[in-house]
C-alpha positions, 0 to 999 in steps of 0.5 A: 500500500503507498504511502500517499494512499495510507496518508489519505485514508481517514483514522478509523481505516488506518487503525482499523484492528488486524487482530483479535488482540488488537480489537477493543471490546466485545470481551465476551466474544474476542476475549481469552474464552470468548466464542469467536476467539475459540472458533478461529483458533480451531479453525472451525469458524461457523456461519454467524449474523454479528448484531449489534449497534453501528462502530462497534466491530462487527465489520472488523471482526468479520475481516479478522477473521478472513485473515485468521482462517486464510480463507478467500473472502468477499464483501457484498452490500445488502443496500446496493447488491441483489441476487445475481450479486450473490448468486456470482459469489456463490458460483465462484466460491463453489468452483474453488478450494476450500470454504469461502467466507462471504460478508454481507453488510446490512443484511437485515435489508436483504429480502426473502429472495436475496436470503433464501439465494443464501440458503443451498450455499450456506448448507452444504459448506461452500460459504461461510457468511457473516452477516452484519445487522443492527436490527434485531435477527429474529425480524429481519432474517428469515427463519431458515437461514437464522437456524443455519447461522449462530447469531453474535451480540456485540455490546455497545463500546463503554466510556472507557473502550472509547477512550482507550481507541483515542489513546492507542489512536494518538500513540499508535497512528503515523501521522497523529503521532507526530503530534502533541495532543492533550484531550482536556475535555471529551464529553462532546467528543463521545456524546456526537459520536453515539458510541460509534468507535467508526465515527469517534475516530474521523471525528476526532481526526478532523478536531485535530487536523483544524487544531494547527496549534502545538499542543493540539489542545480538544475542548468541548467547545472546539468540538462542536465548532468543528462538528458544526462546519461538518453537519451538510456532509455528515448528512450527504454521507449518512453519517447522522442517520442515528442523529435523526432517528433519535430526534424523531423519537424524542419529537414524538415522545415530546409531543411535538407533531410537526418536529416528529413529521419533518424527522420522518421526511427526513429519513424517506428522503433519505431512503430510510428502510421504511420498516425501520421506521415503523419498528421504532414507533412500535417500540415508542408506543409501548415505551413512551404512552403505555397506558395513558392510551393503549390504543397508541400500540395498537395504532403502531402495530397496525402501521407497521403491518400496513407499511408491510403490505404497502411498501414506498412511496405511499407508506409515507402516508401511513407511517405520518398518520401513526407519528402525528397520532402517537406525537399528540397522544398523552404519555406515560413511561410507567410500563417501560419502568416498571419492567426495568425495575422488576428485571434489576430486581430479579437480577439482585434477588435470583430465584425466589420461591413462587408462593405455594397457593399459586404454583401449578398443581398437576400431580396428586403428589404435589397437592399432597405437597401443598401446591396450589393449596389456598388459592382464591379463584378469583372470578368467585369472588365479588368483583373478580377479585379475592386479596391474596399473595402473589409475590415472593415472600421477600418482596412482598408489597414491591410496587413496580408498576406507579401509574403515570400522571395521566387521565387514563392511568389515574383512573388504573391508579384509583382501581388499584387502590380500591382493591388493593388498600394500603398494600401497595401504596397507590 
């Protein structure tokens, strides 16, 4: 590779990790008894979907392995390749030796068609794929070919792996380490980079190639400036594609129709998987209006099976009716607290005992146990209703669910409390 060429590459290319041992993070895959390390180790490396957010490694793990296993090795784009694409790699793989390993980059935008060329080549061992996804698998990769694939998580890179790709950047990299670089502050440095280790290095490249100064002082300040000059291209090069569709959720969850609309023009002008966009309002229904307005989910739903059966251009229709909907709703995140909540709860607590009255009775041993033993069925009772224990003896009365400040969730509020008394403080 020239010199020149080298020179002109952006950060994140030129540190891009050769090695497992150079990679930093995804530990619990890479690490001493990570799965990965032992595969490529073995030699026996499997076809796997890498799911996880954007700068996280998944591109980078899929190239170290290639190199780790010696295996030819070709690179496909689920946004500009179709069958013939795979079909082409497959034909060529099967005429030469040994397994090819072929990478398909956003795969979750590959179709049935595109998925099921996949399928006879994967089978019978003439390729090795590693698939790249953001989204989750289990809705965007179909059934057969996910039985046929192990599927990785990567984690988000924490504070400090972030960090340390910006020390090993400034000691390790021939052109910033010509340099004296103090980082003073690098609060903004991470928050515009999202946790994109792809995106943290160009972005850090560009603060200190407009700081000619030495030392090359970083402030948070300078950043924005810099960033700020830079926001047209990182728009033209889909560099904010996560900038946008955090904005639309938060002018949603804002109750802001019209900054939730122009969002969404946004990303359709900018060839967002319509899909994509109708996931995330399912997930904003639930999580940001709950029961302040149930209807809110079943909207969302709807939208997304509707986008489904429709496709582009006219979901757009769809998907701003569901936005404005959703936007002007009342809003309630009690339900999304209260499953955090009882998860951190178990998480401290393991496996406490289910109360005998409520546990499944189906032997005349267990009876005889005492399994089921008390239990008040409730349509018996006046109302539906008969107090009894349901919780664990040690959490007893634990409040997980507290009702939003809402007209619909004030009356579930005073429900509760009529049946309930004192017992769970509502």
């Amino acid at each position: 590779m020239s010199t020149l060429f080298q020179q002109n590459r952006p950060l994140a290319e030129r540190m891009r990790p050769t090695t497992l041992d150079d990679l930093i993070g995804q530990e619990h895959l890479v690490g001493p008894d990570g799965v990965l390390r032992l595969a490529i180790r073995a030699g026996q490396v499997p076809s796997m979907i890498l799911w996880g957010p954007p700068g996280v490694g998944k591109t980078t793990i899929a190239n170290i392995i290639a190199n780790s296993v010696k295996a030819p090795f070709h690179t496909l784009s689920a946004i500009s390749s179709g069958v013939k694409d795979v079909r082409e790699v497959i034909t060529r793989a099967a005429s030469g030796r040994g397994r090819t390993i072929l990478f398909i980059d956003e795969i979750h935008r590959f179709n049935k068609a595109q998925q099921d060329a996949l399928l006879g080549a994967v089978e019978k061992g003439v390729i090795t794929l590693i698939g790249a996804t953001t989204e989750n698998p289990s809705f965007e990769v179909n059934s057969a070919l996910l039985s046929r694939s192990q599927v990785y998580s990567l984690k988000a890179l924490t504070e400090e792996n972030l960090l340390e790709l910006l020390r090993v950047a400034m000691e390790k990299d021939e052109q910033l380490s010509e340099r004296t670089i103090e980082i003073k502050e690098h609060r903004t440095l991470l928050n515009i980079s999202g946790g994109d280790a792809r995106k943290l290095l160009n972005l850090f490249e560009l603060v200190v190639d407009n700081l000619p100064e030495d030392p090359a002082v970083i402030t948070d300040d300078k950043v924005v400036q810099v960033a700020q000059q830079r926001v047209a291209q990182y728009d033209k090069d889909g560099e904010q594609h996560y900038d946008i569709i955090s904005a639309f959720i938060k002018s949603i969850r804002g109750s802001d129709p019209n900054a939730g609309v122009y969002y969404l023009a946004r990303m359709i002008e900018g060839g967002e998987d319509v899909k994509f966009i109708a996931r995330r309002l399912v997930i904003l229904a639930a999580e940001d209006i709950g029961n302040a307005n149930p209807t809110a989910l079943v909207i969302a739903t709807n939208c997304f099976q509707a986008v489904q059966m429709i496709g582009y251009p006219e979901s757009r229709i769809i998907l701003s009716q569901c936005v404005t909907y959703l936007a002007s709703s009342p809003k309630s995140n009690a339900a999304y607290m209260a499953i955090n909540q009882a998860q951190q709860l178990v998480q401290k607590t393991g496996d406490l005992a289910v109360p005998m009255a409520i546990r499944n009775a189906p032997t005349k041993l267990m009876k005889e146990q005492g399994y089921g033993k008390g239990y008040k069925y409730s349509h018996d009772y006046p109302g539906n209703f008969a107090q009894q224990e349901f919780l664990p003896e040690e959490i007893q009365g634990t409040v997980f669910y507290d009702p939003g400040k809402n007209a619909r969730e004030e009356d579930m509020r005073k429900r509760l409390k009529a049946l309930w008394g004192g017992k769970y403080e509502y």
